[in-house]
N, CA, C and O atoms as a Maestro MAE file, in Angstrom:
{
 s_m_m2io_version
 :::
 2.0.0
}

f_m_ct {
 s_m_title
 :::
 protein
 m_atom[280] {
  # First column is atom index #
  i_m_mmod_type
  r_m_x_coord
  r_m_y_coord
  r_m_z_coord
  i_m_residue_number
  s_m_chain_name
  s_m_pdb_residue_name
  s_m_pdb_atom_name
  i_m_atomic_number
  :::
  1 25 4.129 -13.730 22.132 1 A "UNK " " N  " 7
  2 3 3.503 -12.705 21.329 1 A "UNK " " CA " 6
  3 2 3.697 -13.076 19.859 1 A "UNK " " C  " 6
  4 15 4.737 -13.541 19.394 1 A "UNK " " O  " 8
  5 25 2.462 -12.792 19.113 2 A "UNK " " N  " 7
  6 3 2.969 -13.305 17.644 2 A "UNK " " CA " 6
  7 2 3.696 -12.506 16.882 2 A "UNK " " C  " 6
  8 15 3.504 -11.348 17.255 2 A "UNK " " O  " 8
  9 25 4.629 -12.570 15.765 3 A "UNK " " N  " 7
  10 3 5.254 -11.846 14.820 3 A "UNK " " CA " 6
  11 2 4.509 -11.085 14.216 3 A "UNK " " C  " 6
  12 15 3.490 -11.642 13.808 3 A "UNK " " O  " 8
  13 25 4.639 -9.506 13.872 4 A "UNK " " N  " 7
  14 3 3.897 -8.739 13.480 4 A "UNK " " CA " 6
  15 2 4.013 -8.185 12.519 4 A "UNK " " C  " 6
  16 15 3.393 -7.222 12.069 4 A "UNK " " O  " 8
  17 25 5.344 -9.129 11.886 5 A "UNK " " N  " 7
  18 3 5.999 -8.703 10.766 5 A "UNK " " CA " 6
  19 2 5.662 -9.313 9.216 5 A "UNK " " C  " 6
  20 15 5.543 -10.532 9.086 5 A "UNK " " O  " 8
  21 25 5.559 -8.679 8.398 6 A "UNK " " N  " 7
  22 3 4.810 -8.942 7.406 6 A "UNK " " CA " 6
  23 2 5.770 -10.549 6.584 6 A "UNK " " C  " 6
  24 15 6.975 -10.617 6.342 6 A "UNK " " O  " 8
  25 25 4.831 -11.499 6.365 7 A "UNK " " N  " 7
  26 3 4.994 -12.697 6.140 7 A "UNK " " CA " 6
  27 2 5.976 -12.138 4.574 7 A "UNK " " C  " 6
  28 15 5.917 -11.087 3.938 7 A "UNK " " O  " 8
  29 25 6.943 -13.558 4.362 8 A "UNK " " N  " 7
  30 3 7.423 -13.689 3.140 8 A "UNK " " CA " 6
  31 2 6.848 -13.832 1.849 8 A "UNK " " C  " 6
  32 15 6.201 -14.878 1.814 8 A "UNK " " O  " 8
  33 25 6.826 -13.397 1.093 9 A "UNK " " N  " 7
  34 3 5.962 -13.795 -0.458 9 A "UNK " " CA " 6
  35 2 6.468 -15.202 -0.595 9 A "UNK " " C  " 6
  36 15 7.594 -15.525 -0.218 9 A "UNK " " O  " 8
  37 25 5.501 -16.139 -1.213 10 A "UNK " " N  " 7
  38 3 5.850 -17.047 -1.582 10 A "UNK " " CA " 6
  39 2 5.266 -17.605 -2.795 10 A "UNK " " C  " 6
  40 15 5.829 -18.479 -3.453 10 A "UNK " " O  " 8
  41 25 4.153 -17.105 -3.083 11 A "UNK " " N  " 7
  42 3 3.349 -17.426 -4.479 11 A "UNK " " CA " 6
  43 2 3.739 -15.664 -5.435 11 A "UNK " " C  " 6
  44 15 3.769 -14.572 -4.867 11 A "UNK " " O  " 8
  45 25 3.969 -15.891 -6.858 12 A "UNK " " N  " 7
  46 3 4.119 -14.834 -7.613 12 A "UNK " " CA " 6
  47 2 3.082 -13.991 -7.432 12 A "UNK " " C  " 6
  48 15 3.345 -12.795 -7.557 12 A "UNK " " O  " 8
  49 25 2.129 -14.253 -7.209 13 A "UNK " " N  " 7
  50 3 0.933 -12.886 -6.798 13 A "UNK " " CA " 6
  51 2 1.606 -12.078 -5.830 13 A "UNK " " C  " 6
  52 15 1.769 -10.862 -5.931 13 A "UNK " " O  " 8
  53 25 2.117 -13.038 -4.583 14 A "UNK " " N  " 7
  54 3 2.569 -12.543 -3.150 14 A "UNK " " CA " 6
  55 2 3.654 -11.381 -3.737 14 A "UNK " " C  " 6
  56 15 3.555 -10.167 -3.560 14 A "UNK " " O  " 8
  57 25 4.744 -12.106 -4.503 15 A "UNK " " N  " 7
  58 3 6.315 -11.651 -4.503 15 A "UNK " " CA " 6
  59 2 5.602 -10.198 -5.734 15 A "UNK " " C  " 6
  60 15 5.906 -9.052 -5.402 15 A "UNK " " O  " 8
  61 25 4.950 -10.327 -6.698 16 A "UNK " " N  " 7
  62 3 4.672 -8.737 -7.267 16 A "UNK " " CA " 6
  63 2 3.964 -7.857 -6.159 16 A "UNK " " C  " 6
  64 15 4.245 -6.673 -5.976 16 A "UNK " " O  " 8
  65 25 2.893 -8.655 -5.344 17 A "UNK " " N  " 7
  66 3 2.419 -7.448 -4.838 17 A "UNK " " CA " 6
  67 2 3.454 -6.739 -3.351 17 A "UNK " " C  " 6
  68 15 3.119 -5.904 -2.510 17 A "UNK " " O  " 8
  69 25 4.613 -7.408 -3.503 18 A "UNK " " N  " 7
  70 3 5.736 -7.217 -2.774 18 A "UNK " " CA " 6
  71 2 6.215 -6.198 -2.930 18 A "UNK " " C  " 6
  72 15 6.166 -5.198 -2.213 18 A "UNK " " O  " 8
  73 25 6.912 -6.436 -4.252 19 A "UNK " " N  " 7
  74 3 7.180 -5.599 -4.907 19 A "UNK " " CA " 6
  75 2 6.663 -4.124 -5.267 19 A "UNK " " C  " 6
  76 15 7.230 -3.035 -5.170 19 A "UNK " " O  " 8
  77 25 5.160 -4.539 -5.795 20 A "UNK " " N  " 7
  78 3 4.903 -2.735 -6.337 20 A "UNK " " CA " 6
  79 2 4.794 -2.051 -4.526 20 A "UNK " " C  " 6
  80 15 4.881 -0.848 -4.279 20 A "UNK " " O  " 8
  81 25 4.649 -2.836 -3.753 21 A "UNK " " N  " 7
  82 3 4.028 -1.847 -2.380 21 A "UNK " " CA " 6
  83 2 5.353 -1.257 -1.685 21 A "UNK " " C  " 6
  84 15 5.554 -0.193 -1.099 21 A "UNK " " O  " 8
  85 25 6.217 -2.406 -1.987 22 A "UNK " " N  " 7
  86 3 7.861 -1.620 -2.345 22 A "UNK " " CA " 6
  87 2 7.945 -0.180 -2.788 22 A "UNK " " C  " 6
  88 15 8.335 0.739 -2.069 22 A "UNK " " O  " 8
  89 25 7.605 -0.087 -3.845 23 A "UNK " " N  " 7
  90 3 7.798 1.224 -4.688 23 A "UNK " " CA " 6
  91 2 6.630 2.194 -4.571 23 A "UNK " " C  " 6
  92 15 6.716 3.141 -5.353 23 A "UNK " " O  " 8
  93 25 5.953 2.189 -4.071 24 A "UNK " " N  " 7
  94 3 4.774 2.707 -3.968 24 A "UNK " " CA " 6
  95 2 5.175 3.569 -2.135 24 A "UNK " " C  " 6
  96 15 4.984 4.761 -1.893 24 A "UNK " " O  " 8
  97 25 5.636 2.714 -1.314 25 A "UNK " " N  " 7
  98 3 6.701 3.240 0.012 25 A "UNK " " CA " 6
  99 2 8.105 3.824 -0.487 25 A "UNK " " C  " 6
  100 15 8.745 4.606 0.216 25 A "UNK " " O  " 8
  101 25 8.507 3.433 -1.635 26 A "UNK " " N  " 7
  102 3 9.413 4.341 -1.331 26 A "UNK " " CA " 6
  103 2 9.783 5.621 -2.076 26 A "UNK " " C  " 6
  104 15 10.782 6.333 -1.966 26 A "UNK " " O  " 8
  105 25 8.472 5.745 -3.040 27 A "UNK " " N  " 7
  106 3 7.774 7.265 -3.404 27 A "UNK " " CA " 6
  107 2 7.305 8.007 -2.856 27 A "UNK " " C  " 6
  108 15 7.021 9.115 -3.312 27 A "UNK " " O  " 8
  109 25 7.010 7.499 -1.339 28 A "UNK " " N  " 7
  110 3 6.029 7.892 -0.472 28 A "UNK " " CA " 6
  111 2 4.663 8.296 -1.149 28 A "UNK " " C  " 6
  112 15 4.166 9.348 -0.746 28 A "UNK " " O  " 8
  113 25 4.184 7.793 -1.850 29 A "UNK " " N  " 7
  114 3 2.875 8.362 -2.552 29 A "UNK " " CA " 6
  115 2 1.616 8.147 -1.413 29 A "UNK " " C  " 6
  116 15 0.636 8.892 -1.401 29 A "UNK " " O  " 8
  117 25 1.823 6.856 -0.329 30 A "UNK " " N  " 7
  118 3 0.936 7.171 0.893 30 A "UNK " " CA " 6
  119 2 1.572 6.522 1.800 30 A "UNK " " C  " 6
  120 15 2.619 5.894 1.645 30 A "UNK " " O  " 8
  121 25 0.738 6.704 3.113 31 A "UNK " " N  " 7
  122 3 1.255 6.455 4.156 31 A "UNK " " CA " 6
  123 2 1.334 5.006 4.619 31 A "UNK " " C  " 6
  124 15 0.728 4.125 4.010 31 A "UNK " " O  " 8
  125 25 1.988 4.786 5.565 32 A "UNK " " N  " 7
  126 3 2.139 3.625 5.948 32 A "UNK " " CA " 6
  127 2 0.588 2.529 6.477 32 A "UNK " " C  " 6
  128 15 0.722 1.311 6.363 32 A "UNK " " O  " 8
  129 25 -0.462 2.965 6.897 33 A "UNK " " N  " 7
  130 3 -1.039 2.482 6.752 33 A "UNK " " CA " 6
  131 2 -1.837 2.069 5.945 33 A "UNK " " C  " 6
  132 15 -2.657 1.237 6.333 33 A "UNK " " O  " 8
  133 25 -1.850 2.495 4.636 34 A "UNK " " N  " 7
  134 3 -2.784 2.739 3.522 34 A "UNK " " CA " 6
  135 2 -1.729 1.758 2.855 34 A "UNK " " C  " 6
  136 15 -2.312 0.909 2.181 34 A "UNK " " O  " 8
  137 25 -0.610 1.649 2.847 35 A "UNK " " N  " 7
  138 3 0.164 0.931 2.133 35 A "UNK " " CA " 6
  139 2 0.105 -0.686 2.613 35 A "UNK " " C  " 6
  140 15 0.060 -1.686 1.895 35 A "UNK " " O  " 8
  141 25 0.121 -0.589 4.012 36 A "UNK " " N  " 7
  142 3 -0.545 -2.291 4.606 36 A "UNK " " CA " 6
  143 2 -1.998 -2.745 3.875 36 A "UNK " " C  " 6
  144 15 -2.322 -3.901 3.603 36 A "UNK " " O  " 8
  145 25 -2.644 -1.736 3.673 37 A "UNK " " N  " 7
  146 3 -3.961 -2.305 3.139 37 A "UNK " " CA " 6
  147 2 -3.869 -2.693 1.696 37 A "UNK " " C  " 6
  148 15 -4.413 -3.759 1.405 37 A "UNK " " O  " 8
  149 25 -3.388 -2.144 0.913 38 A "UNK " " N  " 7
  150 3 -2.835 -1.778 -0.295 38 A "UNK " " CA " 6
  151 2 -2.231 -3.524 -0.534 38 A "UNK " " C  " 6
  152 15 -2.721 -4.516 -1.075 38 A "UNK " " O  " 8
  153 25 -1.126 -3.282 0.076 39 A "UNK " " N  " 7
  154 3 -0.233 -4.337 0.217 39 A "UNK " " CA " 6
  155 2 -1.806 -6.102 0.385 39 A "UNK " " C  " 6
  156 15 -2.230 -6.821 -0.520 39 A "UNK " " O  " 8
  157 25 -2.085 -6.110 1.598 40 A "UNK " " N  " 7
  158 3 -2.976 -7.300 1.574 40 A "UNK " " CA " 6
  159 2 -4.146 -7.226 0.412 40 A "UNK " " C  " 6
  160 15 -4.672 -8.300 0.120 40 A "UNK " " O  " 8
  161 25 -4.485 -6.320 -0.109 41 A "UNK " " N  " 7
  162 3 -5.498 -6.188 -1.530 41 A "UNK " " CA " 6
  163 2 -4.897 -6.622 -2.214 41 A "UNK " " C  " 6
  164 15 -5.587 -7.497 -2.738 41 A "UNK " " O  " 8
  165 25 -3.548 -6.620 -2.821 42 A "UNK " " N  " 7
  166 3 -2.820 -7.020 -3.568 42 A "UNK " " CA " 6
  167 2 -2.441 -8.542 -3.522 42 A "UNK " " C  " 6
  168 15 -2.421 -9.342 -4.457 42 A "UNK " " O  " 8
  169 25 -2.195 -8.707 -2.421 43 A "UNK " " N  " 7
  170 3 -1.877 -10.384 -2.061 43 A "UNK " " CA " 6
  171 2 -3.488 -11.038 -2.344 43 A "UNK " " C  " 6
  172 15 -3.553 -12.020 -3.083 43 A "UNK " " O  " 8
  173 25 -4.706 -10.509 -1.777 44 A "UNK " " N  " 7
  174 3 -5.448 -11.265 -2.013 44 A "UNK " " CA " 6
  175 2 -6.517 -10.922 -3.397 44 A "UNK " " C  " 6
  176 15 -7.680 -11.323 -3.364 44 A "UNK " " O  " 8
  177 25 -6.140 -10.377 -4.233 45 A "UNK " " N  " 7
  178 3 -6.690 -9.714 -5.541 45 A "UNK " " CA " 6
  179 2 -7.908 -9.936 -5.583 45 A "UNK " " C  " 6
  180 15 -8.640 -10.709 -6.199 45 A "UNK " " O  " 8
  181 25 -8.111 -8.592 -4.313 46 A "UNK " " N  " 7
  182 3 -9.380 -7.796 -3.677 46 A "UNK " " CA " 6
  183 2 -9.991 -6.537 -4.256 46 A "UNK " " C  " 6
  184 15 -11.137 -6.092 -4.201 46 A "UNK " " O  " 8
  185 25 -8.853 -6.088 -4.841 47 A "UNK " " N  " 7
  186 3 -8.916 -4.265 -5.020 47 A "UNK " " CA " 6
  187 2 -9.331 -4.202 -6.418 47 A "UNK " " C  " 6
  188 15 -9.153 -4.932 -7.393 47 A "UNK " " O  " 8
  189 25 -10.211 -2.605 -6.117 48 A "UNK " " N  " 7
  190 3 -11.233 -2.267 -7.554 48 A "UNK " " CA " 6
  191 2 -10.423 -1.230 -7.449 48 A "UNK " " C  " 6
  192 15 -9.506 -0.822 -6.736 48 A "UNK " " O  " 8
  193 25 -11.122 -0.886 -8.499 49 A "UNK " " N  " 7
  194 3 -10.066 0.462 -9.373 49 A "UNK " " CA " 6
  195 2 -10.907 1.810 -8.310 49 A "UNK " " C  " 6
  196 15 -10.358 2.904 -8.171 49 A "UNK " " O  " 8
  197 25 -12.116 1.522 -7.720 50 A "UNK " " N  " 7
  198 3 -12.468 2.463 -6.778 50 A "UNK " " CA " 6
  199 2 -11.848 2.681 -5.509 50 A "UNK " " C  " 6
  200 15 -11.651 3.787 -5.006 50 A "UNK " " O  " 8
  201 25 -11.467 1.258 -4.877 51 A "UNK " " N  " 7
  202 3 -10.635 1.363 -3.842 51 A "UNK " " CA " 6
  203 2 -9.024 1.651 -3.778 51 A "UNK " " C  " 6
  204 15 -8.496 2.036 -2.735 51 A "UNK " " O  " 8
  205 25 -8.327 1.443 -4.928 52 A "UNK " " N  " 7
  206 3 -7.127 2.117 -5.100 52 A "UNK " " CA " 6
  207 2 -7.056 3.594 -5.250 52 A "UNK " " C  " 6
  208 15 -6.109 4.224 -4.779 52 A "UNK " " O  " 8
  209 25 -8.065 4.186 -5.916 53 A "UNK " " N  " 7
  210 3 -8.090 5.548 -5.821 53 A "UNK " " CA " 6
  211 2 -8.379 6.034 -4.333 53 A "UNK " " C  " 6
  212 15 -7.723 6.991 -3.919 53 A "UNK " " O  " 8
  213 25 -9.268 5.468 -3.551 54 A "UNK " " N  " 7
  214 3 -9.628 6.226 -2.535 54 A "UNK " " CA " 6
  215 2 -8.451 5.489 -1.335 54 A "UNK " " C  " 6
  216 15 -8.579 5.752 -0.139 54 A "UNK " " O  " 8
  217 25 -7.535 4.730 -1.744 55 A "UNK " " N  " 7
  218 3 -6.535 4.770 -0.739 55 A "UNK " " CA " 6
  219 2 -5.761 5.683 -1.052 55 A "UNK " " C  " 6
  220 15 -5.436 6.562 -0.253 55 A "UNK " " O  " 8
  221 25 -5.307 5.615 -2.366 56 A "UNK " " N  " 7
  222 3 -4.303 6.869 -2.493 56 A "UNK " " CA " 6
  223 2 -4.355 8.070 -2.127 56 A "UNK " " C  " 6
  224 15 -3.508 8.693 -1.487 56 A "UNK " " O  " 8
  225 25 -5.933 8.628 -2.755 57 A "UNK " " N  " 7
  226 3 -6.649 10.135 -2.121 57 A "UNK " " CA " 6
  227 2 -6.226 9.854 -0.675 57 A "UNK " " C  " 6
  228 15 -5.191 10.455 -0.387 57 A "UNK " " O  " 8
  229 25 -6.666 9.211 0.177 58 A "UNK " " N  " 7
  230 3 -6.557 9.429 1.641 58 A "UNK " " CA " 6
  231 2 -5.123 8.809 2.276 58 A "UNK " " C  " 6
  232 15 -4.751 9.019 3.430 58 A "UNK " " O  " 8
  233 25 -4.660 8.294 1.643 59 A "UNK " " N  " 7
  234 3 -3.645 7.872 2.238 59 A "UNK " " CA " 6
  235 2 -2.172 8.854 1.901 59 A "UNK " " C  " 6
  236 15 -1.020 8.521 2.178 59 A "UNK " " O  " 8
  237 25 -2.683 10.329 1.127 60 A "UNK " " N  " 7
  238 3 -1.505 10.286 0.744 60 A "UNK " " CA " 6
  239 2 -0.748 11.131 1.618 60 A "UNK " " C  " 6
  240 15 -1.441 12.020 2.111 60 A "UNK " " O  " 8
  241 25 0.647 11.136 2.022 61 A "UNK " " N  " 7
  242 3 1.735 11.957 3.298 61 A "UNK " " CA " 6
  243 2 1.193 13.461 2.912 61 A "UNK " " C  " 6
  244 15 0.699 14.035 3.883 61 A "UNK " " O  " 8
  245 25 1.189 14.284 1.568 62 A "UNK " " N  " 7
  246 3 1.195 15.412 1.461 62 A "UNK " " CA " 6
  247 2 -0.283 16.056 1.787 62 A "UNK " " C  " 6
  248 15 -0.369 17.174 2.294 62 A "UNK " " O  " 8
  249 25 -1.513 15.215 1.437 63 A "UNK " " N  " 7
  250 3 -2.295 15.283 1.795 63 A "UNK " " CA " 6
  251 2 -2.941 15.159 3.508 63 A "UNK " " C  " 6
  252 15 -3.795 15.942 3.924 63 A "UNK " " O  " 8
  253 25 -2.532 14.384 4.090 64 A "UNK " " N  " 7
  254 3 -2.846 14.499 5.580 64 A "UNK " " CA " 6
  255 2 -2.078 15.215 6.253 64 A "UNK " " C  " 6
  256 15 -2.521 15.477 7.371 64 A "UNK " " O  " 8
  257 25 -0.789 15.771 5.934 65 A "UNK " " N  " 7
  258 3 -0.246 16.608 6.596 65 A "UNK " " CA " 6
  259 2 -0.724 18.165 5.986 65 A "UNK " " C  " 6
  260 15 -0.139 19.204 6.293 65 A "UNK " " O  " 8
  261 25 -1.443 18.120 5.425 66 A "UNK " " N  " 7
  262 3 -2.290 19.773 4.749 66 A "UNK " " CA " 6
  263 2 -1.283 20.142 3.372 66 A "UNK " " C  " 6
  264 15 -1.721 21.179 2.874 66 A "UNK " " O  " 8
  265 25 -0.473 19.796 2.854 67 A "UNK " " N  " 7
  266 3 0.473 20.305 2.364 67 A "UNK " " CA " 6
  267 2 -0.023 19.795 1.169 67 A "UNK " " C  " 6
  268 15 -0.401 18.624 1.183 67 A "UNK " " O  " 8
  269 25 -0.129 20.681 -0.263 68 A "UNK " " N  " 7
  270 3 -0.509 20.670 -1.515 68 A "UNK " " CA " 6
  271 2 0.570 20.769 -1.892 68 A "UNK " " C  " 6
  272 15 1.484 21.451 -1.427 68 A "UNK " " O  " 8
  273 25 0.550 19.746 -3.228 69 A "UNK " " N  " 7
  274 3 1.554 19.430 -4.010 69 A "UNK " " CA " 6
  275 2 1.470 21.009 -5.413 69 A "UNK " " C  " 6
  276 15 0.381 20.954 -5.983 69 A "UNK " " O  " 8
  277 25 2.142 21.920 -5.815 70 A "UNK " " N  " 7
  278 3 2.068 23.011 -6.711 70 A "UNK " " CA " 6
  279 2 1.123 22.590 -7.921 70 A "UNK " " C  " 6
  280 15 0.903 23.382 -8.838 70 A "UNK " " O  " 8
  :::
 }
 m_bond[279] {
  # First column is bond index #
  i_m_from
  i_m_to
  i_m_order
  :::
  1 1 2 1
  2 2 3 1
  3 3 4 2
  4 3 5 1
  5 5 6 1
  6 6 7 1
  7 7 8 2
  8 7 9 1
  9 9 10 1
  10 10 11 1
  11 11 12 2
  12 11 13 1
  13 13 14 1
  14 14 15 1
  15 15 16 2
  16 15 17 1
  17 17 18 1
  18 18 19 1
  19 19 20 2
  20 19 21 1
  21 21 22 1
  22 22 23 1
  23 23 24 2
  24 23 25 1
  25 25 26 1
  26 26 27 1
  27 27 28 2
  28 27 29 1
  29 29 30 1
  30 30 31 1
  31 31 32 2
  32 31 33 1
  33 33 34 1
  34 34 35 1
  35 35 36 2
  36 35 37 1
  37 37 38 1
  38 38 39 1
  39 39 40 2
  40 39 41 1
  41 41 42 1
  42 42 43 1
  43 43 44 2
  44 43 45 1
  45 45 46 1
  46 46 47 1
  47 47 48 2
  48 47 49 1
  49 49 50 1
  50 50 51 1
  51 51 52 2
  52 51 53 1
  53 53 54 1
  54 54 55 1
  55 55 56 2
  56 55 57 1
  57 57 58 1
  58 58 59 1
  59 59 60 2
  60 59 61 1
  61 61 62 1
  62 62 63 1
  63 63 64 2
  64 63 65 1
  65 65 66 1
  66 66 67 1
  67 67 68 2
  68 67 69 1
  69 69 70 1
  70 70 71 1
  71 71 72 2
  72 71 73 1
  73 73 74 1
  74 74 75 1
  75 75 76 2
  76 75 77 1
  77 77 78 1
  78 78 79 1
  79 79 80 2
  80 79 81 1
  81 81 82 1
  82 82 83 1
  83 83 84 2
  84 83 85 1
  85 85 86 1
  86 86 87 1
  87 87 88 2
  88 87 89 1
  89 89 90 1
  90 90 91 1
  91 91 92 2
  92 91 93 1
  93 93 94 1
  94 94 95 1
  95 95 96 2
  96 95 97 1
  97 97 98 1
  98 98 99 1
  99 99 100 2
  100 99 101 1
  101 101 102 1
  102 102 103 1
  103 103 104 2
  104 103 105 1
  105 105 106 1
  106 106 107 1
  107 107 108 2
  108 107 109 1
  109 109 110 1
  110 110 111 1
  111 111 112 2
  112 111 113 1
  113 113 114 1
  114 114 115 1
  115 115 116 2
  116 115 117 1
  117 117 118 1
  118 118 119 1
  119 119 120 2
  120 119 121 1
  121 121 122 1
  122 122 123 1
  123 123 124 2
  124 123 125 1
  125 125 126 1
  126 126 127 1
  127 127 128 2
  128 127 129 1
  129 129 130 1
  130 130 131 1
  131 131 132 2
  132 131 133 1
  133 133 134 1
  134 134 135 1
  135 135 136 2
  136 135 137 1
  137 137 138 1
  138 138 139 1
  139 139 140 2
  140 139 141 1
  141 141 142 1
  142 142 143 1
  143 143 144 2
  144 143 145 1
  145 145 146 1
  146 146 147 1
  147 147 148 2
  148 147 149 1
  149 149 150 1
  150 150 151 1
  151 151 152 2
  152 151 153 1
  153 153 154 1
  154 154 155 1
  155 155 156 2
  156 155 157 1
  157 157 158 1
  158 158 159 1
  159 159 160 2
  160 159 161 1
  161 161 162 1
  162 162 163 1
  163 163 164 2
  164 163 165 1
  165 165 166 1
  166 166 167 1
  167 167 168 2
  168 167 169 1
  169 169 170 1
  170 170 171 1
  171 171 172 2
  172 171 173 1
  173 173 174 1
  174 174 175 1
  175 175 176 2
  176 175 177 1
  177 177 178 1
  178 178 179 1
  179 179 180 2
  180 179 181 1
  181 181 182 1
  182 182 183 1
  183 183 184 2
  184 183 185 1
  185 185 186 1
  186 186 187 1
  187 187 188 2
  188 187 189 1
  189 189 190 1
  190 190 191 1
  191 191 192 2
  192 191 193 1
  193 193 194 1
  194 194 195 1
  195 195 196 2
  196 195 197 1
  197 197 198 1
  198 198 199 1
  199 199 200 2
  200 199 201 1
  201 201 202 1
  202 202 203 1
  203 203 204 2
  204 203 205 1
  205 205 206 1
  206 206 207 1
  207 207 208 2
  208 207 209 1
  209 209 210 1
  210 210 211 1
  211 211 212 2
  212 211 213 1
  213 213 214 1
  214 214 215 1
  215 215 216 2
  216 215 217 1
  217 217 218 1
  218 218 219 1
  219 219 220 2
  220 219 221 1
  221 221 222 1
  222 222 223 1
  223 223 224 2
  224 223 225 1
  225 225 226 1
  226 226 227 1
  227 227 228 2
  228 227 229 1
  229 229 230 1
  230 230 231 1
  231 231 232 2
  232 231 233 1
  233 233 234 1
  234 234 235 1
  235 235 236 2
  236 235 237 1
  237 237 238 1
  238 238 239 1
  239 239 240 2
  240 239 241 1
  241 241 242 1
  242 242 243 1
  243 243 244 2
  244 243 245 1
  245 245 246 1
  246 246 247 1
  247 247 248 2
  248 247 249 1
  249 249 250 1
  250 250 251 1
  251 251 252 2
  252 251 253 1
  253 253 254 1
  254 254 255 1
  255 255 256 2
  256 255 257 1
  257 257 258 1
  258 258 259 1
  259 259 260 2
  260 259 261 1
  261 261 262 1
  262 262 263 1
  263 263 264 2
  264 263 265 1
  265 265 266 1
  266 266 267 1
  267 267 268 2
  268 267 269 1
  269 269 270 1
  270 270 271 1
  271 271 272 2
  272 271 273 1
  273 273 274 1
  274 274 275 1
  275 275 276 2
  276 275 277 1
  277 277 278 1
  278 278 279 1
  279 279 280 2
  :::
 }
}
C-alpha cells in the first residue's frame, strides 16, 4: 500500500508552504481537508486570491459545524 503521508519539503517553496499550512491547522481557521488542498496550491503556486478565499469561506470548522463566530 503506498504512504499516504504527506511527503517532506525539500525545495523552499515546499518548506514555506509547510510551514504557513502549519499555522493555518493550528488556528484551526479550516478544516482538514481544505487545508490538504491549500497545502498542495501552495507547493505548486497554483492559488488565486479567488481560490484562497473560497477555501477558507468553506473550509472553515465554525462555519460547517453552523456555529457563528460573534
Amino acid at each position: 500500500m503506498p504512504d499516504q503521508t504527506t511527503p517532506v519539503p525539500s525545495t523552499p517553496d515546499e518548506q514555506l508552504a509547510e510551514k504557513i499550512t502549519e499555522a493555518i491547522g493550528a488556528a484551526k481557521l479550516v478544516n482538514n481537508e481544505r487545508l490538504s488542498r491549500i497545502r498542495e496550491g501552495l507547493r505548486k503556486g497554483s492559488l488565486s486570491s479567488a481560490e484562497w478565499k473560497l477555501l477558507v469561506e468553506l473550509g472553515s470548522p465554525s462555519k460547517a459545524e453552523g456555529n457563528q463566530r460573534p
